[in-house]
Each structure stands twice: as C-alpha cells, then as structure tokens.
C-alpha positions in Angstrom: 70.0 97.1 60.9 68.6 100.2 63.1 70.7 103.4 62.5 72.8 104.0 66.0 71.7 107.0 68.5 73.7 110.4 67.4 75.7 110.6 70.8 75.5 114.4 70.5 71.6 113.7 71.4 72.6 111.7 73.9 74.9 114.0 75.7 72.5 116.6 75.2 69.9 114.3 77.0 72.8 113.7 80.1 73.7 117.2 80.5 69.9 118.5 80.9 69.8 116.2 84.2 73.1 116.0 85.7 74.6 118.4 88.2 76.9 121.4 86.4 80.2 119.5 87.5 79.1 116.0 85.9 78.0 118.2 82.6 80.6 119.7 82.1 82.6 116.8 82.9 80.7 114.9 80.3 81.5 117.9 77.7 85.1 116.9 77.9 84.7 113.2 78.0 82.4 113.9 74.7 85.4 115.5 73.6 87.9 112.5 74.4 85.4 110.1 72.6 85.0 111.7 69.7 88.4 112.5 69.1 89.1 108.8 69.5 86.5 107.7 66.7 88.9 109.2 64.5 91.7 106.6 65.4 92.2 103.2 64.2 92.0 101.1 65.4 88.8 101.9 67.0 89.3 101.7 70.9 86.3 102.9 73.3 87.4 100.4 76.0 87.1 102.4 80.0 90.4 101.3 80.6 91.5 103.7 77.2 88.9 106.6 77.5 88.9 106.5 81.0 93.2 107.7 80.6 92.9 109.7 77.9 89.8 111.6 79.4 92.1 111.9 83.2 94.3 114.0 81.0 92.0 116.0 79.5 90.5 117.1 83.1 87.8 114.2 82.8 85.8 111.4 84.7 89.1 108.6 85.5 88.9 105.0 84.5 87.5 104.7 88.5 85.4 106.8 88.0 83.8 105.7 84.7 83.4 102.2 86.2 82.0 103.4 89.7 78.1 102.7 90.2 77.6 106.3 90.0 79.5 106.5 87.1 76.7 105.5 84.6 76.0 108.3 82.5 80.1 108.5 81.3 79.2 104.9 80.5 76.3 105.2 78.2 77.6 108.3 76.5 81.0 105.8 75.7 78.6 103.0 74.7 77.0 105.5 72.4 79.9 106.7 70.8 80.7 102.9 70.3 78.0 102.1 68.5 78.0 105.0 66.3 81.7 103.8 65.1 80.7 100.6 64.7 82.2 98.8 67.2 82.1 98.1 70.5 83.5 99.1 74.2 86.0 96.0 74.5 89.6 96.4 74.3 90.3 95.6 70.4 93.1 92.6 70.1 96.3 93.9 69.7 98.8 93.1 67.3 100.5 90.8 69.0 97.3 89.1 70.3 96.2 88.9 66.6 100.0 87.3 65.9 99.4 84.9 68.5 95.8 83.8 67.2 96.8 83.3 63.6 99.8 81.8 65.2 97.9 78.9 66.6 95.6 78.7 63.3 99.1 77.7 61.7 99.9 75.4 64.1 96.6 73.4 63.6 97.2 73.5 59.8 100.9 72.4 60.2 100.3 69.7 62.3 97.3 68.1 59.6 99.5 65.4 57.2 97.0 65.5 54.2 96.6 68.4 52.0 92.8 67.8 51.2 92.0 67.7 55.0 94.4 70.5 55.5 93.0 72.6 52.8 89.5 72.2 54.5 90.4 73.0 57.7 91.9 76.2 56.6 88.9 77.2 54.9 86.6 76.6 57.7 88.8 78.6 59.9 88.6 81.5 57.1 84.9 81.3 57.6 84.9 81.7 61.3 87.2 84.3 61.6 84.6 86.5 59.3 81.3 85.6 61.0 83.4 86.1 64.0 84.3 90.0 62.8 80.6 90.2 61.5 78.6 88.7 64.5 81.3 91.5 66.4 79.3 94.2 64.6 76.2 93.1 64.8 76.7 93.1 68.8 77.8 96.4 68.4 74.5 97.8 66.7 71.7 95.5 67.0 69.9 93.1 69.4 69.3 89.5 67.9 66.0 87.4 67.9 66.3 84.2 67.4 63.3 82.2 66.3 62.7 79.4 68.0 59.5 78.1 66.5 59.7 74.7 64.6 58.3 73.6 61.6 56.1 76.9 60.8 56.5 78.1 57.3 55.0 81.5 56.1 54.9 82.8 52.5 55.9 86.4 53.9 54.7 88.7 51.0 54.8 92.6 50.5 51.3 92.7 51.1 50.8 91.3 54.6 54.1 93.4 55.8 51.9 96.4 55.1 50.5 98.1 58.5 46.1 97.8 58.4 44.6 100.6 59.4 43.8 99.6 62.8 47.5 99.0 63.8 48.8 102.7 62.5 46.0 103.9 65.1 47.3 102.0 67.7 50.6 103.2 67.0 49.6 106.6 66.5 48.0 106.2 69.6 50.9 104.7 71.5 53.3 107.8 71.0 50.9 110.6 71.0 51.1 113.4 72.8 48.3 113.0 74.9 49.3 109.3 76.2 52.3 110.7 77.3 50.7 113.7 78.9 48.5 111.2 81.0 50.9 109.4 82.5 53.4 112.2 83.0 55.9 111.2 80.6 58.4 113.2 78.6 59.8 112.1 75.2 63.7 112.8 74.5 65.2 113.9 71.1 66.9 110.3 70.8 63.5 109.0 71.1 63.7 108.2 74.4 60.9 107.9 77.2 61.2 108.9 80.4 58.0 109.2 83.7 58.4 112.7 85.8 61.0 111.2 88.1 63.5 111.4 84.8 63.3 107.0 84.8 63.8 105.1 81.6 60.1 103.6 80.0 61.6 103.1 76.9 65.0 102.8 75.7 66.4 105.5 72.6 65.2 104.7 69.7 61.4 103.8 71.0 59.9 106.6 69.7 61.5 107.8 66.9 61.5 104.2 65.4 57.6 103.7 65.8 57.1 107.4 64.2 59.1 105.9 61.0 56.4 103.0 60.5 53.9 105.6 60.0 
C-alpha cells in the first residue's frame, strides 16, 4: 500500500494558487484538521470539520460543500488519508450498540448451537474485512483482475525493470517532457499544464521516480 500525500505538501500546493483570503483561510482549516487527527475517534466528516473550523474563523460546513469549495475538500481528504481513515461520519456509539444489537438478535433467534456457533463466526469475519476493506478505501484504489483461467509463475526476475522500460520512464518524467508541453511538477508529485489543471494526480511523479 502507497504511502498517503503529506497534507502539509498539499496545502502548500493550495495556498500557491488560491487568492490570499482562501489561503489563509485554508491555514486555519489546516489547523482544525490537524488538531482533529489527534482525536479518537478519528472524525474528518464536513459536517465535523466544517463546525469546528466556523469557530476557528474558517471555511463553514456550506461552504466546504459548495462547488467552489473544492480545495477545503481535498486538503480534508488528505488529512484523511494520512490518519487512516476516511471523510465519513465514524458510527457512533450507539449506532455500534444498535449493530451488534441486531448480530445478537440473529444469534438468539438460531435453536442449534452448531449452526449458532457458525453464524457467529461468519459474522466475526465480516465485521473485520468490513474494518479492513474501510482502510483500504481510505489509502489505496483496488484492481480487480478480471481475466480467467491465466496463470503466471510471477518470479523476482521478470518483476525487474529491462533497460528499455527505465528509459521510458526516465523519459516520461524528465524535465524536458515537461518543459515541452508546458507542464510544472508539484512537491506531492503532482502534474499540472500552464493553466494550473490536474495531468496527473499526487503521487504520479514521485511514485515513478521510486521505480528507478
């Protein structure tokens, strides 16, 4: 699993094209989030940030959300993902009660142990892939294979870049493709054409320089 974006880089990257006002009202929303990755349980939900920043002098929950309200959004998303976790509202404790609440239910109302004492296994199992697959959507993008029937005997050797595939990834991120088509490369790793447009997403760079 990829390392998540430092958001510091990120609200670097947002402050260097946004108006004074929005930078500086990032710089206190920065503050609000970071603040917050210090509380459990972890909550980067608008709805939460969105108060807590109000109070602080920051970007509202209104305003977070609006269309022009973007930027407040990925710098929250990126603060997210560097905690581990996500921007939806975490369960609270009551909504947990409830959920093992009707677990128990489905046990109780099962007559044989044996069957009983399956059930309540399998129901073990899915509440931990449902916490793991929670934090994989927090840090990652899945591929799913869909090929059928193919099997590879994957060894070290044939994972190991041939010459002529550094070059061409050498050559994809060097300075002088950018230059050409007028594109500037971000400290996240981030590409962007002369018009300050996304080409690639964070990471792009920075990730294809550690193949090499």
């Amino acid at each position: 699993m990829a390392n998540p974006v430092d958001p510091t880089l990120v609200l670097q990257e947002l402050c260097a094209s946004a108006t004074t006002r929005t930078a500086n009202a990032l710089t206190v929303l920065n503050a609000v989030l970071e603040q917050q990755s210090k509380i459990t349980p972890l909550d980067f939900s608008m709805a939460t940030i969105g108060r807590l920043s109000k109070e602080q002098g920051g970007p509202s929950t209104q305003t977070i959300r609006n269309r022009t309200g973007k930027h407040f959004q990925q710098l929250i998303e990126a603060w997210a993902a560097y905690a581990g976790t996500t921007c939806k509202k975490p369960l609270s404790v009551r909504q947990k009660q409830l959920l093992n609440s009707n677990d128990q239910h489905i046990l109780d109302a099962i007559d044989d142990p044996v069957i009983r004492a399956v059930v309540g296994s399998l129901i073990a199992e899915r509440n931990k892939y449902r916490d793991q697959l929670n934090t994989l959507k927090a840090n990652s993008d899945l591929f799913i294979d869909r090929t059928k029937g193919v099997k590879t005997n994957t060894t070290l050797e044939n994972k190991q870049l041939v010459p002529l595939e550094v070059e061409a990834i050498k050559a994809a991120i060097s300075d002088a493709f950018f230059n050409k088509h007028g594109w500037e490369v971000m400290p996240t790793g981030q590409v962007k054409d002369a018009e300050g447009n996304e080409i690639y997403k964070r990471g792009y760079v920075n990730g294809l320089r550690k193949l090499l």
